[in-house]
ZAMARGU-4260 file (C-alpha; in steps of 0.2 Angstrom, whole numbers, plus 5000, padded with zeros to 4 digits):
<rodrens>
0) 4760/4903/4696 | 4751/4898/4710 | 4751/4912/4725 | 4750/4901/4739 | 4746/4909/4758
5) 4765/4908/4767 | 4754/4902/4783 | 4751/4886/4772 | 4768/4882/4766 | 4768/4864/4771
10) 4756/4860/4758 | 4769/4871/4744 | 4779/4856/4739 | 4763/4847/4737 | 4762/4843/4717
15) 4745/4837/4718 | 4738/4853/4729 | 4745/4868/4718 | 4739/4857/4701 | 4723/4854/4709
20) 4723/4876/4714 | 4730/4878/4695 | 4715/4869/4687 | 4702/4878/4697 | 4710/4894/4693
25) 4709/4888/4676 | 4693/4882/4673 | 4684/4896/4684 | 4675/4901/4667 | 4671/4887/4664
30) 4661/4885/4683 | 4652/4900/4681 | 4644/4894/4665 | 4640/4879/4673 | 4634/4887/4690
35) 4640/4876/4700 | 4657/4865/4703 | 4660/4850/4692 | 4660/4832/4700 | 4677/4830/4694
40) 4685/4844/4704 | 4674/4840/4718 | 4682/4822/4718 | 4699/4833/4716 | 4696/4843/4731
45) 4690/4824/4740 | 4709/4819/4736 | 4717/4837/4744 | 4708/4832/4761 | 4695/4845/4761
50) 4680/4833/4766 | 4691/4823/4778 | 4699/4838/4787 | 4689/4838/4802 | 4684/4820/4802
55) 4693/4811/4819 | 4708/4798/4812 | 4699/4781/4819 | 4689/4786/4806 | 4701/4789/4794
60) 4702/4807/4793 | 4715/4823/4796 | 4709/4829/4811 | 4715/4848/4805 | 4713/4862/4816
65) 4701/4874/4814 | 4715/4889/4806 | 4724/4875/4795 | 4705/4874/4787 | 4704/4891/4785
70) 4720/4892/4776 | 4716/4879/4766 | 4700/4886/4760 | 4708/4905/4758 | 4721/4896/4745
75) 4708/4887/4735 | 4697/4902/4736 | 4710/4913/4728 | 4710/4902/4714 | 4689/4903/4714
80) 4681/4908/4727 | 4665/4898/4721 | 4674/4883/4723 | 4681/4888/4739 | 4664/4892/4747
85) 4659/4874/4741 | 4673/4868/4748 | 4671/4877/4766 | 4660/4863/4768 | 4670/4853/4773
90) 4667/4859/4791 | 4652/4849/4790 | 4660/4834/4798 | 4660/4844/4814 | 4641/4848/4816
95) 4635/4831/4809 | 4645/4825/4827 | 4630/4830/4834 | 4620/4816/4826 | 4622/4798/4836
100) 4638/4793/4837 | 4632/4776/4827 | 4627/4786/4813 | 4643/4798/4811 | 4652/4783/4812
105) 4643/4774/4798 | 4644/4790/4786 | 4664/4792/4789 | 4668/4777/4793 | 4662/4771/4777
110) 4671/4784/4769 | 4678/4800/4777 | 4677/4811/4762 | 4659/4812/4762 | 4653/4828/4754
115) 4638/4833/4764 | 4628/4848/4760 | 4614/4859/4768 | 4598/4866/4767 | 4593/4872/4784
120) 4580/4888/4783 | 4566/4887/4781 | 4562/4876/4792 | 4548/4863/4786 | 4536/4854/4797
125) 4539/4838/4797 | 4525/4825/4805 | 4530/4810/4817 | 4526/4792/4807 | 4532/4775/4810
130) 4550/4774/4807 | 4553/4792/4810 | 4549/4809/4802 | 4541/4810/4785 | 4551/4825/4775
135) 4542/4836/4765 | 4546/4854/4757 | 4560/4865/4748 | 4573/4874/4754 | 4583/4886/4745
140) 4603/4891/4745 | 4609/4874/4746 | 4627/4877/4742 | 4635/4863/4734 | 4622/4853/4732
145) 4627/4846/4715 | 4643/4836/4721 | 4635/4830/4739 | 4630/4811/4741 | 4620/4817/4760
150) 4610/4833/4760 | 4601/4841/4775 | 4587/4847/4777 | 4580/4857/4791 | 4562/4853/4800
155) 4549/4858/4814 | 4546/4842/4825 | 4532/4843/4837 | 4540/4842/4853 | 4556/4848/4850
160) 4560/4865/4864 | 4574/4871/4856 | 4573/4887/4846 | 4589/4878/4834 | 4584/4868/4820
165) 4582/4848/4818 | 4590/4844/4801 | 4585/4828/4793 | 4600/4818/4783 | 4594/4811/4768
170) 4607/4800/4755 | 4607/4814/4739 | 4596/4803/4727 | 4580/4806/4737 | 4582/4824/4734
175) 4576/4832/4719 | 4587/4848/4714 | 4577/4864/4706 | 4591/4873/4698 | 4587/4891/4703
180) 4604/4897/4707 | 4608/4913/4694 | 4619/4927/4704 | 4632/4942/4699 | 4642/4933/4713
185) 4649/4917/4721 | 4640/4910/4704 | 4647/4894/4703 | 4641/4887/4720 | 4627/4878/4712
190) 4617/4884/4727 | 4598/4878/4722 | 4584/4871/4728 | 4582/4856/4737 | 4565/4848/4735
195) 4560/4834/4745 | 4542/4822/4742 | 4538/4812/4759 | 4553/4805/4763 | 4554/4794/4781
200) 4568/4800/4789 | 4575/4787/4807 | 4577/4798/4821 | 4594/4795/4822 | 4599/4802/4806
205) 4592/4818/4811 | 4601/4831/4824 | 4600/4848/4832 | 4610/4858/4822 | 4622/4869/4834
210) 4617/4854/4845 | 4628/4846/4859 | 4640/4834/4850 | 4638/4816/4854 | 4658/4814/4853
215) 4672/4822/4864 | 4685/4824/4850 | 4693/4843/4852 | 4688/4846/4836 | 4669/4846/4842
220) 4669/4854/4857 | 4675/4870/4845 | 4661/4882/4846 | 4649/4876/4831 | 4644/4895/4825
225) 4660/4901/4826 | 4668/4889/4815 | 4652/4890/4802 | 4655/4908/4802 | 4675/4907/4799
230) 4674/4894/4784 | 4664/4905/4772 | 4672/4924/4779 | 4689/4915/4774 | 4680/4916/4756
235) 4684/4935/4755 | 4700/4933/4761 | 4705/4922/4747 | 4695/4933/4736 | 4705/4949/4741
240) 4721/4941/4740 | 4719/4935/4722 | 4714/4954/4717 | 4728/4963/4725 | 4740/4946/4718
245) 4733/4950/4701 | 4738/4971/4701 | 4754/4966/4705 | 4755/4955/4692 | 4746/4966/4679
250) 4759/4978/4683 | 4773/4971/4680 | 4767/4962/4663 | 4760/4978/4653 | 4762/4995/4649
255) 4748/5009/4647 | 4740/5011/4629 | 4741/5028/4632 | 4759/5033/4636 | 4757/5033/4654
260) 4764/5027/4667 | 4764/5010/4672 | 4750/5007/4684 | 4764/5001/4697 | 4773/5017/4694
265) 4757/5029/4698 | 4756/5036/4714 | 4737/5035/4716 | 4738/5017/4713 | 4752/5014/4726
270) 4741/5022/4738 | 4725/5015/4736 | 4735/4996/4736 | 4744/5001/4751 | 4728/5004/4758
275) 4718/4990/4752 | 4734/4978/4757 | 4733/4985/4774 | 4715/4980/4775 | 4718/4963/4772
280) 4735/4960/4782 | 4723/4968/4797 | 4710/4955/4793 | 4721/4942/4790 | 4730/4943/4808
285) 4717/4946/4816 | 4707/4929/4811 | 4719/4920/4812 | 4728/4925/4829 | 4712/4925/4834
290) 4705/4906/4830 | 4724/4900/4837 | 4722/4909/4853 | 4704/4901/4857 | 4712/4883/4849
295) 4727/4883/4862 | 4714/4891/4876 | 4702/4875/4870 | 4715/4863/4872 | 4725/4869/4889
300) 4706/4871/4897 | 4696/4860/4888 | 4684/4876/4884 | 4683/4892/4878 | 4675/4909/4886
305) 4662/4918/4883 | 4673/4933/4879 | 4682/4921/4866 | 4668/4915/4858 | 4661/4932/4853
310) 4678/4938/4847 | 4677/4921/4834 | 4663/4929/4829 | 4670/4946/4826 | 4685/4940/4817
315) 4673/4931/4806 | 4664/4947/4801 | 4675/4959/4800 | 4686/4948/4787 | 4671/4944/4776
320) 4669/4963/4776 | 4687/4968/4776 | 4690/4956/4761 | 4676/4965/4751 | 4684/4980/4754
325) 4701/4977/4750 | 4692/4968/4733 | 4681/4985/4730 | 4697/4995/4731 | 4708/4981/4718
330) 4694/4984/4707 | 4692/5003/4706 | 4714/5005/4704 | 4712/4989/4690 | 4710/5003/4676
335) 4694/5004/4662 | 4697/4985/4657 | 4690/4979/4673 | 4673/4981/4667 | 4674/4967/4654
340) 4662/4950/4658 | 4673/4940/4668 | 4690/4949/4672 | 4700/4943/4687 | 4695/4960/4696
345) 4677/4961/4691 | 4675/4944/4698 | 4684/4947/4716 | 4675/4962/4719 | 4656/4955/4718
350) 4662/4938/4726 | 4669/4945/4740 | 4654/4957/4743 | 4644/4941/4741 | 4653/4933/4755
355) 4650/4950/4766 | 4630/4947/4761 | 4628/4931/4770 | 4620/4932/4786 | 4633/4925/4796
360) 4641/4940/4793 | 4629/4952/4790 | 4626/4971/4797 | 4617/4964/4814 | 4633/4954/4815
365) 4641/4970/4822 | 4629/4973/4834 | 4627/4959/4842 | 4646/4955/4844 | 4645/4973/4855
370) 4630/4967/4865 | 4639/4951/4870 | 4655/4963/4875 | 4643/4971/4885 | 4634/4957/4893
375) 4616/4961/4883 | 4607/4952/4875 | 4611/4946/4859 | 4602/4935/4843 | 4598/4917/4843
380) 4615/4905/4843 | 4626/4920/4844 | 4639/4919/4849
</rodrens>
């Protein structure tokens, strides 16, 4: 059955969610084999809202807040975390804003599940011609890629003084996909190549990502980072969840084939869960307290500080890492039979260290959330 977060219960008595969480739980083989997320569940996750989540209602979307996202990625990321991480981008309908609003309005208002995906570093130089920008290059680790119908790509314009990249938006046909994607983790993202040949990109279907939204919805005055850092850190949460979900489960569905003690019933393994599911309750509360308390301090003020905005950021890191651990410590108390290709365990484990990898979330991560708590200096766009 269908463990569902108790922080998403109004989506429980939803048939057509928890089907749509028990087929990606169920075909998860099946994704992996693929390396990347079938069209059909993409257009499933299309009908659940993901896409439309963050896109404003005139245009027909949900207008969700930033934590109802999250927990609607951690749910389908406990069914796959693959599939969650294709679906985190979702959030994309909140940095496109920074394209003219004309443009946003004919992607969404045209249909506000648009499944964008991007491809942002390196950036390629991309030289000023009649009509625009002609694109050129590849760019790796394009999550998603396979189910989008826009893909970004970013670019070096002559002229342009920010140290944030400009990213081209190109409809998915003018982009040629090299399928180089072949990982232990987060397998099923399908995130390849993206190839481009001389392709004249308008002006106004390219924007500064991280750049000043063109719109004043809430929504886009969240701060951009921070939100691109929460949606794939909720990854490993998912992840962690559907590990420690699993032991449970395991241990109340089968005895030792040695005489010993159900694993429930062994002290060691009481220990180490307790441990691990104190990790990820930690984690847990403290992202999501967290992004609440910057969402009602954006909406009573209309901003949020400086001090908030690096603790968005710390939230994000330390439950991308959190959720690795609690998935490392799963997989060590799951017995010899976690070593086999493709166990439940196995494959929480290396995703959510895959998630912990990413360099939203990475090791400098930690020190720049302490220089910004100290008023230093910290990396480009942090927090």
């Amino acid at each position: 059955m269908t463990s569902l977060s108790k922080l998403s219960a109004d989506q429980a008595n939803d048939a057509l969610y928890i089907s749509v969480l028990d087929e990606i739980r169920a075909r998860r083989a099946e994704f992996t084999q693929l390396r990347h997320v079938p069209l059909d569940v993409v257009e499933r996750l299309q009908h659940i809202g993901v896409y439309r989540s963050f896109v404003p209602t005139r245009f027909g979307g949900d207008e969700k807040t930033p934590a109802e996202f999250c927990r609607l990625i951690e749910d389908i990321s406990a069914a796959d975390a693959s599939t969650g991480w294709v679906a985190s981008f979702g959030v994309s309908a909140t940095y496109l804003a920074a394209l003219p609003s004309d443009t946003y309005a004919q992607i969404y208002g045209k249909d506000p599940n648009t499944v964008f995906a991007g491809a942002m570093f390196p950036p390629q130089k991309a030289d000023k011609v009649d009509g625009g920008f002609k694109v050129k290059g590849r760019w790796p680790w394009c999550s998603g890629i396979m189910g989008s119908s826009l893909v970004g790509a970013g670019i070096k314009v002559e002229g342009d003084d920010t140290p944030l990249p400009r990213v081209a938006v190109l409809p998915r046909d003018r982009v040629f996909v090299d399928e180089t994607w072949n990982t232990i983790g987060l397998s099923a993202t399908g995130s390849h190549d993206a190839v481009v040949e001389d392709v004249v990109v308008a002006p106004e279907w390219t924007f500064i990502r991280g750049g000043r939204p063109e719109m004043d919805d809430l929504i886009f005055k969240y701060p951009a980072m921070a939100l691109a850092s929460q949606v794939l850190a909720v990854v490993a949460l998912g992840a962690a969840r559907e590990a420690l979900d699993f032991l449970v489960k395991d241990a109340a569905d089968r005895a030792s084939i040695t005489g010993a003690p159900n694993p429930g019933a062994r002290p060691y393994v009481q220990s180490e869960f307790a441990k691990a599911q104190g990790i990820l309750m930690g984690a847990r509360a403290a992202f999501y307290d967290t992004i609440e308390a910057a969402w009602e301090q954006l909406k009573s003020t209309g901003d949020v500080s400086q001090d908030m905005k690096i603790r968005l950021r710390l939230v994000a890191t330390k439950a991308a890492r959190d959720g690795a651990e609690a998935a490392r410590i799963a997989f060590v108390i799951g017995g010899s039979g976690v070593m086999e290709t493709g166990h439940t365990l196995g494959r929480c484990m290396v995703d959510a260290a895959c998630v912990a990898q990413h360099a939203f979330m990475g090791e400098g991560t930690w020190t720049a959330a302490g220089a910004g708590f100290f008023d230093q200096p910290t990396m480009p766009g942090y927090p």
